[in-house]
C-alpha positions in Angstrom: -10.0 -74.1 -26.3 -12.7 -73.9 -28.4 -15.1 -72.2 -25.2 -12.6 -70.3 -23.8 -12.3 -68.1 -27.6 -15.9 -67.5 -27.3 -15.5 -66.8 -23.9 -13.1 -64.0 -24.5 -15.3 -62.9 -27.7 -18.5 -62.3 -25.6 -16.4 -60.5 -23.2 -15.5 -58.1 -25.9 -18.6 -57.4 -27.0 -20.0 -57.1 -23.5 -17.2 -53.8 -23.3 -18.0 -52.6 -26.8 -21.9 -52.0 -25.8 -21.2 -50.8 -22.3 -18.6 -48.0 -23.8 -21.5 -47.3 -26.3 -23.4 -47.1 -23.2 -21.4 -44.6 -21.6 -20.9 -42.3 -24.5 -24.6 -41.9 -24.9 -24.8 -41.2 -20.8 -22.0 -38.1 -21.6 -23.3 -35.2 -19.8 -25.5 -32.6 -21.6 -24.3 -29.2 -22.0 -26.6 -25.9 -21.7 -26.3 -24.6 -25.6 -28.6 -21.4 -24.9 -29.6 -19.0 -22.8 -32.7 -16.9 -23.0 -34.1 -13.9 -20.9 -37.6 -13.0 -21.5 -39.2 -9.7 -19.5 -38.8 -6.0 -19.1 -34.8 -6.3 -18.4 -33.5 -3.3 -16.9 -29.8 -4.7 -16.8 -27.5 -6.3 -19.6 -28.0 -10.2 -19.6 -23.7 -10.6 -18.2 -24.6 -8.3 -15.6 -28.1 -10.7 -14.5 -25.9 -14.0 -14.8 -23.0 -12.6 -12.6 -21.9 -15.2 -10.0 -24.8 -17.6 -11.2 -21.8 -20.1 -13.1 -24.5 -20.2 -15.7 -23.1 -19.7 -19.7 -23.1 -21.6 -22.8 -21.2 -24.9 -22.6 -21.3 -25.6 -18.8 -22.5 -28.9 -18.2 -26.7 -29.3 -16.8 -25.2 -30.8 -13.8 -22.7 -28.2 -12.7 -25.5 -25.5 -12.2 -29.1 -25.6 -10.5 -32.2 -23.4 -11.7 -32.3 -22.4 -8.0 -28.6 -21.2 -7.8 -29.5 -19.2 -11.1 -32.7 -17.8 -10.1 -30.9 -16.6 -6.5 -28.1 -14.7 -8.5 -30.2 -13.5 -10.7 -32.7 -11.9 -8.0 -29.9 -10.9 -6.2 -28.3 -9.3 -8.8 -31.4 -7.3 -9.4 -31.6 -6.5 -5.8 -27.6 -4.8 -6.0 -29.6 -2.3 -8.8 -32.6 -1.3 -6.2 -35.1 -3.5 -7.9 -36.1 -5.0 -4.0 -39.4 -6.6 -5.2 -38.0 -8.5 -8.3 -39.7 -11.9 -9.4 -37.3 -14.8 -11.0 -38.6 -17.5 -12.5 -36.3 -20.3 -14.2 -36.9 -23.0 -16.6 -34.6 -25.9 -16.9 -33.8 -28.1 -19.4 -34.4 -32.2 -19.0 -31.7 -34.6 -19.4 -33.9 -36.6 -22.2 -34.5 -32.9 -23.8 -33.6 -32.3 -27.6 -32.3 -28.8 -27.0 -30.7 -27.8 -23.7 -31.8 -24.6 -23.2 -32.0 -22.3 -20.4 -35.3 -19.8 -20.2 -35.0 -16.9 -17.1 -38.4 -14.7 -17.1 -37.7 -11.0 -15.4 -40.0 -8.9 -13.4 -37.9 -6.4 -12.0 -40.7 -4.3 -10.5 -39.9 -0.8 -9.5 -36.3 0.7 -8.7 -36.0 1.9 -5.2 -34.4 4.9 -5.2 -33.2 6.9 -1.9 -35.2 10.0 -1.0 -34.8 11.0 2.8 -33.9 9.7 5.9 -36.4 10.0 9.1 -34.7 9.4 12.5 -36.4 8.3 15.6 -35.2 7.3 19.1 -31.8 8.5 20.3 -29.9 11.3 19.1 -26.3 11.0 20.4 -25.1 11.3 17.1 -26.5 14.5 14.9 -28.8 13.9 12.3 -26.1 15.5 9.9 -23.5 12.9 11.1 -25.7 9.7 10.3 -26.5 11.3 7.2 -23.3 11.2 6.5 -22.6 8.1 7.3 -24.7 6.4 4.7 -22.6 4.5 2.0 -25.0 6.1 -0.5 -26.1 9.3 -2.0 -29.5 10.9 -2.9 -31.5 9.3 -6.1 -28.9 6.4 -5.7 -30.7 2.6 -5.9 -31.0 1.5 -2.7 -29.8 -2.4 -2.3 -29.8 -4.8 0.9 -26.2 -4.6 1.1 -26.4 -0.9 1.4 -28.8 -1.0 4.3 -26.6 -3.5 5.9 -23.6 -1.3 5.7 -25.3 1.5 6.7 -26.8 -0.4 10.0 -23.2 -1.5 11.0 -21.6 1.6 10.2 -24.1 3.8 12.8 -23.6 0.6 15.1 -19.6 1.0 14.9 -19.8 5.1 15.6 -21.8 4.4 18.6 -19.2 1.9 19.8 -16.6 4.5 19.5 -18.8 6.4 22.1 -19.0 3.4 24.3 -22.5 2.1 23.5 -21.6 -1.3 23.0 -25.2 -2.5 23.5 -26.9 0.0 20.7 -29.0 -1.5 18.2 -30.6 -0.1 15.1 -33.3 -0.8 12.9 -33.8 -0.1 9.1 -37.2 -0.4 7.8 -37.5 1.2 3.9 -41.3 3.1 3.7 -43.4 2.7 0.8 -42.8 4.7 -2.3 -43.3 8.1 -2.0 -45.7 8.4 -4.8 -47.2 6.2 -7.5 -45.3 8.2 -10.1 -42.0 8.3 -7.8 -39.2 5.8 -7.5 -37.9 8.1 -4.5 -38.3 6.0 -1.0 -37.6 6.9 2.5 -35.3 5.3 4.9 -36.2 5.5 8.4 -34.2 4.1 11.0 -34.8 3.7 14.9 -32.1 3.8 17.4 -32.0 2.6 20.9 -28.3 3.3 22.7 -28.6 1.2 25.6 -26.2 2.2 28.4 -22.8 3.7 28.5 -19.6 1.1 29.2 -16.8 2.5 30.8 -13.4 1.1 31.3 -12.7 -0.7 34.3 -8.8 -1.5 33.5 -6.8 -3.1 31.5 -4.9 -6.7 32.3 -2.2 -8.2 30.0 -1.5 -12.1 29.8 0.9 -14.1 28.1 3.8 -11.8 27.8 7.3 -13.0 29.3 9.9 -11.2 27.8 7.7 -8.2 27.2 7.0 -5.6 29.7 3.4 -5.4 30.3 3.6 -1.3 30.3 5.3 -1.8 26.7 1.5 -3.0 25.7 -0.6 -1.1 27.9 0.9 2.5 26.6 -0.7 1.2 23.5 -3.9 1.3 24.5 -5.0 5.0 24.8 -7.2 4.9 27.5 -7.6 5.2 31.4 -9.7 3.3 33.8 -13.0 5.2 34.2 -13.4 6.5 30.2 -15.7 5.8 28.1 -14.7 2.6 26.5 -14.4 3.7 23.0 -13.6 1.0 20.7 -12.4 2.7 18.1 -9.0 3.2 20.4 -9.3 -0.2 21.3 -8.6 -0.8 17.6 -6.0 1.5 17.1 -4.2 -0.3 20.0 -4.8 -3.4 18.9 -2.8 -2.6 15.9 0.3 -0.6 17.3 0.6 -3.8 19.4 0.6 -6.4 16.9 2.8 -3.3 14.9 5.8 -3.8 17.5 6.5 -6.7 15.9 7.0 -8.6 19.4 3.8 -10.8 19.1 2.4 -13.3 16.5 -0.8 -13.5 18.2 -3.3 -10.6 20.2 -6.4 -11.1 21.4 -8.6 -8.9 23.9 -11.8 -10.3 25.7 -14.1 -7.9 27.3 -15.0 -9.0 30.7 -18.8 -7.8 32.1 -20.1 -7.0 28.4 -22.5 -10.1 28.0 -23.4 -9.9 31.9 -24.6 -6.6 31.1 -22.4 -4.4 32.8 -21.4 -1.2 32.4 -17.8 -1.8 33.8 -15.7 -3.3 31.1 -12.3 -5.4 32.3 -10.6 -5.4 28.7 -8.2 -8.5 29.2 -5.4 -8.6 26.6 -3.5 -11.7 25.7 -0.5 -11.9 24.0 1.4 -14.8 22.3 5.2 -13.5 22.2 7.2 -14.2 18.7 11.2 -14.8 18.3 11.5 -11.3 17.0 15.1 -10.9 17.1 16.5 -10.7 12.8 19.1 -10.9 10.9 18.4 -9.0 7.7 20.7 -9.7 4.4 20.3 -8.4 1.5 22.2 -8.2 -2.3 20.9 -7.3 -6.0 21.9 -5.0 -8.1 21.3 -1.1 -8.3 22.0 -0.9 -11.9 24.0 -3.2 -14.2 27.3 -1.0 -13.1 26.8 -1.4 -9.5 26.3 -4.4 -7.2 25.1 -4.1 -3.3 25.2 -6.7 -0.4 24.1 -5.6 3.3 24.2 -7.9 6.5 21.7 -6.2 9.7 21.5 -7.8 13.3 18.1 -6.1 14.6 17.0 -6.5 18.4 14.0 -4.9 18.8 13.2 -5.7 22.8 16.1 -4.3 24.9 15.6 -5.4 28.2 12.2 -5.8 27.9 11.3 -1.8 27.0 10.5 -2.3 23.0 13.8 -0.4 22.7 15.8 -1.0 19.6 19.2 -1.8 18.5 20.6 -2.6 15.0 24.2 -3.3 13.7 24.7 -4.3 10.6 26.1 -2.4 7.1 25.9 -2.1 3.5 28.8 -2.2 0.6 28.4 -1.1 -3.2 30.6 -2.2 -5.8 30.8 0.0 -9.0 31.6 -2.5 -11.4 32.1 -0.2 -14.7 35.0 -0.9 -16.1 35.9 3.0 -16.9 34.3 4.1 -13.1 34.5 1.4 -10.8 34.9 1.9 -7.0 33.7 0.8 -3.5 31.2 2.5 -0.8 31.2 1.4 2.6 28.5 2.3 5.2 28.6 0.6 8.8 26.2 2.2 11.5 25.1 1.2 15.0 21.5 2.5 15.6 19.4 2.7 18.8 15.8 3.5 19.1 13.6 4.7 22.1 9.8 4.0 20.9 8.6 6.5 23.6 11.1 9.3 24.6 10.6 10.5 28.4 7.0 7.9 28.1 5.6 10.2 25.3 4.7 9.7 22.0 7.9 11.0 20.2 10.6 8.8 19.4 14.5 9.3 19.4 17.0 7.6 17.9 20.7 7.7 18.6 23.0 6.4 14.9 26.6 5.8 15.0 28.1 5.3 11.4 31.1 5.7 9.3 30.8 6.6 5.7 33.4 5.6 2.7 33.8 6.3 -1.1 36.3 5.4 -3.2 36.5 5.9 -6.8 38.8 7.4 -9.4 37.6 10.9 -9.5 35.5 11.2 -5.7 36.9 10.1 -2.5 35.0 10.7 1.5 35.2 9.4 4.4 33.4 10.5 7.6 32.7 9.5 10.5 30.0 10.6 13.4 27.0 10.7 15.2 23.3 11.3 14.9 20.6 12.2 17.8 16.6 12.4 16.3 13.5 12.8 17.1 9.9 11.6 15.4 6.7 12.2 16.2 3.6 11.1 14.5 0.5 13.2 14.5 -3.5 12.1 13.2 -1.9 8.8 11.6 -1.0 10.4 8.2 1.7 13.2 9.1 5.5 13.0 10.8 7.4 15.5 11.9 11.0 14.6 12.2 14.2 16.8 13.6 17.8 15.9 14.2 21.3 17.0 14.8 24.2 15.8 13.6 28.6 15.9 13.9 30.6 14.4 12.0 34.7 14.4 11.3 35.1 14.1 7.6 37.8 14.3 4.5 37.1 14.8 0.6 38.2 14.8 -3.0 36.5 15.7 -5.8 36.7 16.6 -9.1 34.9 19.5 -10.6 33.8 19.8 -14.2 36.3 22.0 -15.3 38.9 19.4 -14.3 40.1 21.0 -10.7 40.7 19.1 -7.8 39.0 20.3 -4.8 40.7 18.6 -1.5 39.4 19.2 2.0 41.2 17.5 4.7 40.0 16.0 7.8 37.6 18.4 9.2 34.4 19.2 11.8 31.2 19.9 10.6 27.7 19.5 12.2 24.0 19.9 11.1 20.3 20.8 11.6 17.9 18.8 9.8 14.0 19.1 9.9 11.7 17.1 7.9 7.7 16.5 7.5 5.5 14.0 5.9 1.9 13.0 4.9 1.4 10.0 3.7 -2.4 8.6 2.7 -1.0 5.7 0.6 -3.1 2.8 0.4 -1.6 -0.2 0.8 1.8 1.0 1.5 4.1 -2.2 -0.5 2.2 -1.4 -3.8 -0.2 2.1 -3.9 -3.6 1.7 -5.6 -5.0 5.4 -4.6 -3.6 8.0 -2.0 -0.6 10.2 -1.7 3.0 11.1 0.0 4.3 14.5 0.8 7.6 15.3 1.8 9.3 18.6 2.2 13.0 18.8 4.3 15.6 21.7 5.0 19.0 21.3 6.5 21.9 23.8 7.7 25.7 22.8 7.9 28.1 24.9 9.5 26.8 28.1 10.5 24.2 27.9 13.4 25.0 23.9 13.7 28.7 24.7 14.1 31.6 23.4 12.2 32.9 24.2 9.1 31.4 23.6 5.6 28.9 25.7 4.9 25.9 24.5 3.3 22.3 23.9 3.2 19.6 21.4 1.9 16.0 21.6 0.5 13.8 18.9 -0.8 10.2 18.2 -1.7 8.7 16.0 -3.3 5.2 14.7 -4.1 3.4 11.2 -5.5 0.1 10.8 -6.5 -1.8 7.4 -7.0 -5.1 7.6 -9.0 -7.2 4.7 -9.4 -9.3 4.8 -12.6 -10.9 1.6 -12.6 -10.1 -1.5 -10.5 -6.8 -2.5 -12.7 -5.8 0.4 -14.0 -3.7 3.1 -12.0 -1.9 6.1 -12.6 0.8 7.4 -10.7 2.7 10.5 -10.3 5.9 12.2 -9.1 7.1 15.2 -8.8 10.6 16.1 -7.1 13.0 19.1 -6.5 15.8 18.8 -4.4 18.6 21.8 -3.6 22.3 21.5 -2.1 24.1 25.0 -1.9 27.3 26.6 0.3 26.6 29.4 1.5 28.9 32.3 3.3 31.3 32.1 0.6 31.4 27.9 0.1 31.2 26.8 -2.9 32.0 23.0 -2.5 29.4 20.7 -1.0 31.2 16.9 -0.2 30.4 14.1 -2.7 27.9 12.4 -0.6 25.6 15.3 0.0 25.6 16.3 -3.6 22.2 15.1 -5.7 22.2 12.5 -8.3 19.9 10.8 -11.1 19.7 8.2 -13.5 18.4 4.4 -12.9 16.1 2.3 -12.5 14.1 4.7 -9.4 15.0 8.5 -11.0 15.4 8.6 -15.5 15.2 5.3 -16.5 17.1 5.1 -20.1 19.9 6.5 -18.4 23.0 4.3 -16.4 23.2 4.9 -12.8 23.7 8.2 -11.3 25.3 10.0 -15.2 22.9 12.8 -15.2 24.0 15.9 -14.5 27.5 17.4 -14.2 30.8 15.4 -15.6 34.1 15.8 -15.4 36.1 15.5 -18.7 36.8 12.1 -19.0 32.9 12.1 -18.4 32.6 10.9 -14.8 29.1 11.6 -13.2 30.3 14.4 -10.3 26.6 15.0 -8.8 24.8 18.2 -8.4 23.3 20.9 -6.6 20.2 21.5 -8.0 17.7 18.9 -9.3 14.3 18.6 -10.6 12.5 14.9 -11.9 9.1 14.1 -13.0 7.8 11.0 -13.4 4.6 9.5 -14.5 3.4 5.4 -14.4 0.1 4.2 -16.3 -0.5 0.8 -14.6 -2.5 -1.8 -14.9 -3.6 -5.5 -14.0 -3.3 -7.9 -16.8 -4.3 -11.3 -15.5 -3.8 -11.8 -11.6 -0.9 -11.4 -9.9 0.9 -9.9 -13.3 0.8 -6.2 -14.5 2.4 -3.9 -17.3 3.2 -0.5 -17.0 4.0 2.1 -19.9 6.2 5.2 -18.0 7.5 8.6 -18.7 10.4 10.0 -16.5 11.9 13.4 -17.2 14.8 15.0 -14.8 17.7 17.0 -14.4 20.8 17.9 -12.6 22.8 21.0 -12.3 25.1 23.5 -10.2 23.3 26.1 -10.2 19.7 27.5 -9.9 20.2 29.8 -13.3 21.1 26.6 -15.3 17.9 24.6 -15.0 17.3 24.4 -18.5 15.1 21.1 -20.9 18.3 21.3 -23.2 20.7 20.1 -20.6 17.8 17.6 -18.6 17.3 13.7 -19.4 14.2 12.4 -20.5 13.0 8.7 -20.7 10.2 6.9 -21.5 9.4 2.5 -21.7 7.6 0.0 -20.3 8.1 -2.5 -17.8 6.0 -6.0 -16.2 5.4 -6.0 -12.5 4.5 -9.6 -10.8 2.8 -8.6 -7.5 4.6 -10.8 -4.1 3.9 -10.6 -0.5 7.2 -8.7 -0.3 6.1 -5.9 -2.9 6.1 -6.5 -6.9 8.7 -7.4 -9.0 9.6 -5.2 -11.8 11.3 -5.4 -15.0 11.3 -2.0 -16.7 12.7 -1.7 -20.3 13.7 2.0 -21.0 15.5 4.2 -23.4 16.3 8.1 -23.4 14.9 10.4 -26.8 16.6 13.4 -25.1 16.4 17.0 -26.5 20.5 17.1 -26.8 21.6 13.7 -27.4 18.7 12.1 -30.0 17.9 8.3 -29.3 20.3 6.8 -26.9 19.9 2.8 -26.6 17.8 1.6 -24.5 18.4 0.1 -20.7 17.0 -2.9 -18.7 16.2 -2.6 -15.0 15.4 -5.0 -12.9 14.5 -4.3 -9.2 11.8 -5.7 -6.5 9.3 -2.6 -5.4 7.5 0.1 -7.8 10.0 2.8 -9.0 8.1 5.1 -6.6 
């Protein structure tokens, strides 16, 4: 008994010095860092991507990985002929300090360029091409860029087999920083296009891929319209996999066999849909979408979508049921048609429509930013409305028919959440008249967004919006659902949905025919995926042109939190309404996935 208690005792003390052991083997930690030299740049800026900084343990970071960042960090700057040198602490050491000596040499700054060889491309256009300007530091990365760019714009000629080299020459003088870059091209031959095959397909019409591909056999194989097809095919939505293989390039030939092979998707949907617009209506939409009709890339969509106004003084229903069919190329051109079938109906106290018709329009997209668009449309429809005055306008089942127009430009970059770019819009359409039937009235909107980029997290963005529905030859009713509304969570937020503008007396919303709204968004990145955003929006409705007026308009301002998801951000947007008329209104809580423009 006696041995086996002093067994257990020498045990014990056996752990006790080991854990003694193992707190003196705890890993050393760098407490300082120290730069010596002439240092042209701040010491964060020479550490960046190194993983070097106070508190990181010795063993998590090598003097080679920090003397690399370091050099290449002075190389980003132009200093090409840096020297790094890097002392490193010893485990056994009493302080565990890092020491980093600088020679940054001389800045490389770019003077001129000096071309020799070929000169398919102007001396302005390669000029142009280069990523940086005159007296700018020349780095590695920038001659890199520069190379691949010139490589890329002779590829779009059809010289796959170019090459380029970059050499920098000496300073230009001992008292200059100014250097030369001279580069020397060689084109190589031509490629042409010998055809175009297509593989994998089996629902898909092979002609619905080839029109994609803007080229005929016996061109100049440009790949920059390889590219472009490349992503209007895997833009169709049909395919979850594209790949193209250029047969006779690496046996140096000049006649290319592009091979394209396709890996069809199951790209038939069913698209549902509910949330709220505002916290007094409620929407749920159901859409059955076949986009490959017999094999042509020809679409067809059913489906609907229902509102519920859920106020308990202006509650109501709106119905909207439509049958859709698209032709991607109309008469095998590049405009498409589209043929809509729907049937319109609003209920509520005060506003009552229903129509029902048809659509035929045609798209057409031009240099990848605008789209023209034109239509013509009949309908049969009924109305009642209330006007503010109190009198109840009724028009019974009638014809009408219209001519609508539109164009846009739209630069936006990307297109679920804008960083920089903008959109342009400006529409017209006539009712009655020249379209035939019989309500007269017209339409005109504009409107513009702007999306500045001030630093890498911080945006602002812009909108401004004008919008005008007026009879004409004597009318002076235009039906509920062509009127113009605002208020919410996407127009003057502060406001409840659609109550700006014109109301009857019991102080139901009744829609417009003249509106204007600005709106302005300061955004910014907070910590990844999560952003705040302080806004001001300012709009109006009215009747007519003469009233436009700040003392009648809405004006809101708040902020909001955005969480950025594949499907677009997610916004919460707190605002309230200090309105020239009305004072401080209490404020309103939106909630909504997408930007409010």
């Amino acid at each position: 008994m006696t041995r086996k208690i002093i067994h257990i005792f020498v045990s014990l003390l056996i752990l006790l010095v080991f854990a003694k052991k193992v707190e003196a083997l705890s890993e050393p930690t760098i407490e300082t860092v120290t730069f010596s030299g002439n240092l042209p740049l701040s010491d964060k800026t020479l550490l960046r991507g190194s993983g070097l900084h106070e508190g990181v343990s010795i063993f998590l970071v090598s003097s080679n990985q920090v003397r690399d960042a370091v050099a290449s960090n002075l190389r980003s700057y132009g200093y090409l002929n840096c020297s790094v040198s890097v002392e490193w602490p010893r485990w056994e050491s009493e302080d565990y300090e890092v020491k980093i000596n600088v020679i940054p040499g001389r800045q490389s700054l770019l003077g001129s360029f000096v071309f020799l060889g070929d000169t398919t491309l102007s001396i302005s256009e390669m000029t142009e091409l280069c990523p940086i300007e005159f007296s700018s530091p020349v780095s590695p990365a920038d001659t890199a860029s520069y190379r691949s760019t010139i490589l890329s714009s002779y590829a779009n000629h059809g010289y796959l087999r170019a090459d380029v080299s970059i050499e920098l020459k000496p300073f230009i003088s001992d008292s200059s920083d100014y250097r030369d870059i001279q580069l020397t091209i060689s084109r190589g031959s031509r490629c042409y296009l010998g055809g175009i095959s297509v593989t994998g397909h089996e629902k898909v019409r092979e002609e619905v891929i080839l029109r994609e591909f803007d080229l005929s056999p016996g061109d100049s194989l440009n790949m920059k319209v390889i590219r472009e097809g490349l992503s209007a095919v895997y833009s169709l939505r049909l395919f979850s996999n594209v790949q193209i293989d250029y047969n006779g390039l690496t046996e140096g030939r000049d006649t290319i066999d592009v091979a394209v092979n396709v890996t069809e998707q199951d790209y038939i949907e069913i698209e549902v849909a509910s949330g709220y617009i505002s916290p007094e209506a409620v929407f749920g939409s159901v859409f059955w979408r076949q986009p490959n009709i017999m094999g042509n890339n020809q679409m067809l969509k059913l489906g609907g979508t229902y509102t519920r106004y859920i106020a308990s003084d202006n509650s109501g229903n709106e119905f909207e049921p439509q049958i859709v069919y698209e032709e991607p190329w109309f008469l095998s051109t590049r405009w498409t048609s589209q043929l809509k079938l729907d049937y319109y109906y609003l209920q509520r106290d005060y506003q009552e429509e229903r129509s029902y018709g048809g659509e035929i329009g045609f798209s057409r997209k031009f240099m990848d930013i605008w789209r023209f668009t034109t239509g013509y449309r009949i309908e049969r429809l009924r109305y009642r409305t209330t006007e503010e005055d109190s009198t109840e306008v009724v028009q019974d089942w009638t014809n009408t028919a219209r001519i609508s127009t539109g164009l846009t430009r739209d630069t936006r970059m990307p297109l679920i959440n804008p960083v920089r770019g903008n959109w342009f819009k400006i529409a017209g359409s006539v009712s009655g008249g020249i379209a035939g039937g019989n309500i007269d009235f017209y339409t005109v909107d504009g409107e513009y967004r702007l999306f500045l980029p001030l630093t890498g997290k911080f945006v602002l963005a812009g909108r401004a919006a004008g919008s005008v529905s007026l009879g004409y030859a004597g009318n002076t009713s235009v039906p509920p659902n062509d009127r113009l509304y605002l208020g919410g969570g996407t127009t003057v937020r502060g406001y409840d949905f659609q109550t700006l503008g014109p109301e009857d007396s019991e102080g139901n919303p009744l829609g417009g025919n003249v509106l204007v709204l600005g709106n302005a968004e300061a955004r910014l990145t907070v910590l990844g995926n999560l952003g705040a955003v302080l806004f001001c929006d300012a709009g109006g409705i009215w009747t007519e042109l003469q009233e436009i007026s700040t003392g009648t308009a809405g004006f809101g301002i708040g902020a909001g939190i955005r969480y950025n998801t594949l499907i677009g951000p997610i916004r919460l947007d707190y605002g309230f309404a200090p309105t020239w008329e009305n004072s401080l209104k209490r404020g309103k809580v939106y909630f909504a996935i997408g930007q409010a423009f």
